[in-house]
Z-matrix of the N, CA and C atoms (Angstrom, degrees):
N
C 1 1.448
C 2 1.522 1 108.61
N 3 1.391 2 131.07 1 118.53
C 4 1.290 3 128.08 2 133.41
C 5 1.578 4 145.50 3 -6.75
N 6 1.317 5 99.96 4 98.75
C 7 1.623 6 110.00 5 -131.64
C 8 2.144 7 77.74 6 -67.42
N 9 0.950 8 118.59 7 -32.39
C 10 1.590 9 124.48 8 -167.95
C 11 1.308 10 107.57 9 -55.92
N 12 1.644 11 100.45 10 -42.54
C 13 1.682 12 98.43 11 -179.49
C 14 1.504 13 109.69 12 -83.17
N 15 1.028 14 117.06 13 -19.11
C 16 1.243 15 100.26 14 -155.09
C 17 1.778 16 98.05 15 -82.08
N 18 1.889 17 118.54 16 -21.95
C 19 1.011 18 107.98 17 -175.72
C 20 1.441 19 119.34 18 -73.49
N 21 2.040 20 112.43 19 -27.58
C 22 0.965 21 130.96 20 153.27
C 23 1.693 22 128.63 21 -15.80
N 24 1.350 23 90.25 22 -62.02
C 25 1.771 24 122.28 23 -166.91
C 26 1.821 25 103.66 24 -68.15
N 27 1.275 26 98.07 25 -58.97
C 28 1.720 27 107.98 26 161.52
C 29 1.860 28 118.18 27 -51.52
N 30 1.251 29 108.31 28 -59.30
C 31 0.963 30 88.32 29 -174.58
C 32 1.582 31 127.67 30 -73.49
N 33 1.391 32 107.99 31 -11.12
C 34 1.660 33 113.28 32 166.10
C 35 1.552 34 110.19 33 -80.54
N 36 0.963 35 135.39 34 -18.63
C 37 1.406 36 126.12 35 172.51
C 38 1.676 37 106.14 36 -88.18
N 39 1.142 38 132.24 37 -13.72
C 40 1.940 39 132.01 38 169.80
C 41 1.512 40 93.16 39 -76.50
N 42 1.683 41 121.85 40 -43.38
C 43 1.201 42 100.09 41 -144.99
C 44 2.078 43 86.62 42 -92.42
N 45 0.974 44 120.98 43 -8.70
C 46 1.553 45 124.95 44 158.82
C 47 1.351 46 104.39 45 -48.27
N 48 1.367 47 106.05 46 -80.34
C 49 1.697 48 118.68 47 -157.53
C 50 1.753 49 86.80 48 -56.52
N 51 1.224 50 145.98 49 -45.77
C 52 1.181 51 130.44 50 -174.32
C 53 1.771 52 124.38 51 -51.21
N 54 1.610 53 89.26 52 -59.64
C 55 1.730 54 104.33 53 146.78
C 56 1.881 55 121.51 54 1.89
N 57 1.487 56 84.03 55 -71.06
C 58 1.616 57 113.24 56 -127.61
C 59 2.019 58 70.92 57 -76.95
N 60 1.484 59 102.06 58 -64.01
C 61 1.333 60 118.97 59 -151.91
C 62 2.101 61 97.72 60 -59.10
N 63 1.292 62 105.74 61 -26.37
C 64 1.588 63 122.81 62 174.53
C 65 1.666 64 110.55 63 -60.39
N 66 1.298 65 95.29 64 -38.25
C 67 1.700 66 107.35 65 171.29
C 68 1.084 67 120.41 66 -54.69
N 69 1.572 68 124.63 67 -66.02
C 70 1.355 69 159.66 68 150.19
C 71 1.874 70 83.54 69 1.22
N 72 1.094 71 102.81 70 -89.33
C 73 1.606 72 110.36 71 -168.99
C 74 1.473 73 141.02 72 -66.88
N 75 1.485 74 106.48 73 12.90
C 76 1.431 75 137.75 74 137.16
C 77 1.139 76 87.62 75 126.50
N 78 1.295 77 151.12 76 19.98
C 79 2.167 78 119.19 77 151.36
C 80 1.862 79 100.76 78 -90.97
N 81 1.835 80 103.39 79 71.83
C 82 2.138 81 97.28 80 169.53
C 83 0.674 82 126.94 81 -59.58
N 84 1.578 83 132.64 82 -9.45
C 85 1.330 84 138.02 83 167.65
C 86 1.545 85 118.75 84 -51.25
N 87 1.454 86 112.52 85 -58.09
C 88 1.712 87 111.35 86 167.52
C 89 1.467 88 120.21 87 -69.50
N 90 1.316 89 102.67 88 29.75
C 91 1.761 90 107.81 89 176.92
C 92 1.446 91 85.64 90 -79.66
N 93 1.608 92 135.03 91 -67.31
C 94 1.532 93 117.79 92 -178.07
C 95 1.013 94 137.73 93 -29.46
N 96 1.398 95 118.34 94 -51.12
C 97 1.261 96 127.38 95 -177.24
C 98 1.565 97 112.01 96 -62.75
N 99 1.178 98 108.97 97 -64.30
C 100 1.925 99 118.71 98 170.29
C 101 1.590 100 108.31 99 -38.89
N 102 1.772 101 134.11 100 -46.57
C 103 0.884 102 117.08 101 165.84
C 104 1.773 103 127.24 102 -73.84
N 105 1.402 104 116.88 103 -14.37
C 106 1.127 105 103.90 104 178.23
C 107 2.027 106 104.52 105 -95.89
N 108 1.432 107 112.56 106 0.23
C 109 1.483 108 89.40 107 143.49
C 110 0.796 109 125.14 108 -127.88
N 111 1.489 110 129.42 109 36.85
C 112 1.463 111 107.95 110 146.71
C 113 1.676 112 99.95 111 -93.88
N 114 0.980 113 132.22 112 -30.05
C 115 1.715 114 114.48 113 160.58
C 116 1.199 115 137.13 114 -24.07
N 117 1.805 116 91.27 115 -51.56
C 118 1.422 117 108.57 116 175.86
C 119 1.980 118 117.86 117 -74.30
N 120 1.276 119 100.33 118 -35.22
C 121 1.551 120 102.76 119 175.79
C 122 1.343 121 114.28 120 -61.81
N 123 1.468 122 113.43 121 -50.08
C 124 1.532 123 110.52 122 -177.02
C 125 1.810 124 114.46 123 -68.42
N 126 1.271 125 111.38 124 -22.43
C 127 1.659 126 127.04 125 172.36
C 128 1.976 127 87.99 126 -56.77
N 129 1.255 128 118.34 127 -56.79
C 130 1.562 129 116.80 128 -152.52
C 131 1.495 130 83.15 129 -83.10
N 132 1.502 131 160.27 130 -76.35
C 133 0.994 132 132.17 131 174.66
C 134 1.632 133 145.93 132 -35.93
N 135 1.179 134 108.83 133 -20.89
C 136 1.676 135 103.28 134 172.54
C 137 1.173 136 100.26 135 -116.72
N 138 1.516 137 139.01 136 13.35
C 139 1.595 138 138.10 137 155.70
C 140 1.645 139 108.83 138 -40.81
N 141 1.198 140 143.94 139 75.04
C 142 1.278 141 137.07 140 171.27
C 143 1.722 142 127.91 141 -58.74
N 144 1.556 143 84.72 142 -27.29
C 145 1.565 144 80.83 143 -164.84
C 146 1.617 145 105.13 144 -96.59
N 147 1.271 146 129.81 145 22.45
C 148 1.231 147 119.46 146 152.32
C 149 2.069 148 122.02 147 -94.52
N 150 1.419 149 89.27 148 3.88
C 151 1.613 150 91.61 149 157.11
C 152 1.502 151 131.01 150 -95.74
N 153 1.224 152 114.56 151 6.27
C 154 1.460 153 127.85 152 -171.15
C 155 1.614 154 93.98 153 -103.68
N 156 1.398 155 93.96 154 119.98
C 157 1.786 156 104.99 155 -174.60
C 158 1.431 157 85.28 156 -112.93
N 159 1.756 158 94.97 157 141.58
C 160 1.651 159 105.35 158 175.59
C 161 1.298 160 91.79 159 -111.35
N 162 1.291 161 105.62 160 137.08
C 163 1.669 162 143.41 161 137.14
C 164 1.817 163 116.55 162 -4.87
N 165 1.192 164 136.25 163 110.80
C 166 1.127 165 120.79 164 178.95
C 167 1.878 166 113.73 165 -78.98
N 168 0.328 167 110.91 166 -165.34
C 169 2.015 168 96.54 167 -173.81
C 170 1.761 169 88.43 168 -125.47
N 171 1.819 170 133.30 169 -35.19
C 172 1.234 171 136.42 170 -174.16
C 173 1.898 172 95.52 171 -59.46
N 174 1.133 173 119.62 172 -35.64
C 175 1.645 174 117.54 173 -178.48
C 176 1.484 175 95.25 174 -79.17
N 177 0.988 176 132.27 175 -46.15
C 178 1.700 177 118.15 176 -149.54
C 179 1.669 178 95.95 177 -85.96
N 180 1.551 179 132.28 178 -0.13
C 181 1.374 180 133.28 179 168.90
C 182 1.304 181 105.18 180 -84.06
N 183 1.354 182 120.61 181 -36.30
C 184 1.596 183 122.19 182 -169.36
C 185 1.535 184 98.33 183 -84.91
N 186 1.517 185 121.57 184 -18.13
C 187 1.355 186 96.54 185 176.80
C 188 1.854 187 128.53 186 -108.93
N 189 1.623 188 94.36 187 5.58
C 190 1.172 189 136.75 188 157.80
C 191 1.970 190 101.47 189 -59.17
N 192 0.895 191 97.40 190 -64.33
C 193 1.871 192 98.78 191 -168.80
C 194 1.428 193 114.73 192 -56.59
N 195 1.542 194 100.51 193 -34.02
C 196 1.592 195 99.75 194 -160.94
C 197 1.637 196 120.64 195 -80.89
């Protein structure tokens, strides 16, 4: 995992749960926002498939030849 996202991913789900728990104590209005990032944080933490690097096919000819 992508050490960038992953601090990314963390830090949008604290500043959610902060949100959420900020709501709790009468501003409900930033209840949206807190849920749409911690949605979004946990989306950037279990995203897997932006760690799968593909292969360029121009390398795998040059190492084909040699």
């Amino acid at each position: 995992m992508n050490p960038s996202r992953l601090i990314i991913g963390i830090v949008l789900c604290i500043v959610g749960l902060f949100l959420i728990i900020l709501s709790l104590f009468g501003f409900w209005q930033v209840i949206f926002y807190g849920i749409i990032l911690l949605v979004l944080g946990v989306v950037i933490l279990l995203n897997k498939n932006e760690d799968k690097i593909e292969e360029r096919k121009d390398l795998n000819k040059n190492k084909n030849n040699k």
